[in-house]
N, C-alpha and C positions, 0 to 999 in steps of 0.2 A: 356635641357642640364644640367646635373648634376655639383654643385660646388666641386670640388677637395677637400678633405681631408686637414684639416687646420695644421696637422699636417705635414704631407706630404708637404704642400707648404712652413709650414717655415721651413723645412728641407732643401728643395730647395733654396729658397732666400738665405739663409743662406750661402749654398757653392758658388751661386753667387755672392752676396754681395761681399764676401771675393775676389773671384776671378773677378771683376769687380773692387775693391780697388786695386787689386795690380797693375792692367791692365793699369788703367787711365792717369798714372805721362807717362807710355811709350806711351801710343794714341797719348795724347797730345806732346811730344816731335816727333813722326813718323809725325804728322800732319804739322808740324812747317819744316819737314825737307825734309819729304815724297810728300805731296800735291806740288804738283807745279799750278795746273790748280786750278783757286781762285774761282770758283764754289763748287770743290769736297770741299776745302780747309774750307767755309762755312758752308755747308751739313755738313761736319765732327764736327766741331765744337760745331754747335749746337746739334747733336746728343751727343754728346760728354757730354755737357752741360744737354741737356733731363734725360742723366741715372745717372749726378750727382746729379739733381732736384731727382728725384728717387729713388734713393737711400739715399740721404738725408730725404725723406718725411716720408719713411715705408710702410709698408704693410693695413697698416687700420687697423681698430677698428673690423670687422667682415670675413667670412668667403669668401665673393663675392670679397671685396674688394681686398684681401689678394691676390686671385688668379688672378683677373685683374694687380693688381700690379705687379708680378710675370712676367707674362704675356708681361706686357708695357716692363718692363726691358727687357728680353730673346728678343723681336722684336727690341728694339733699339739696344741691342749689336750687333745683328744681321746686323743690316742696318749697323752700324760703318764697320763691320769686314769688310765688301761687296765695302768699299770705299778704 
């Protein structure tokens, strides 16, 4: 498997990043208001929590990393949306 274009991925991050900051303050307020069932409630949280670890950390020092990073993000938003 070929690694992605390092350009390309922080291109990516990039408009995620942004678009996963603005997201966050409302997850967290939907969760708080939305979840009633204190399983999903949890799951959300820590997801919640995952893509803030994540976004706080970066993308890495190399080109593998960058796109794993990329990667963790997009399946964690993912999993959030899904709850």
């Amino acid at each position: 498997m070929r690694v992605p274009d390092r350009e390309r991925v922080d291109q990516l991050t990039a408009r995620l990043r942004e678009h996963v900051g603005h997201l966050m303050p409302k997850v967290d307020e939907a969760i708080n208001d939305e979840c009633h069932d204190t399983a999903d409630r949890e799951t959300a949280r820590w997801l919640l929590d995952r893509v803030g670890h994540t976004l706080h950390y970066g993308p890495g020092p190399d080109d593998r990393t960058a796109a794993v990073h990329l990667e963790d993000l997009a399946l964690n938003c993912r999993a959030l949306s899904a709850i």
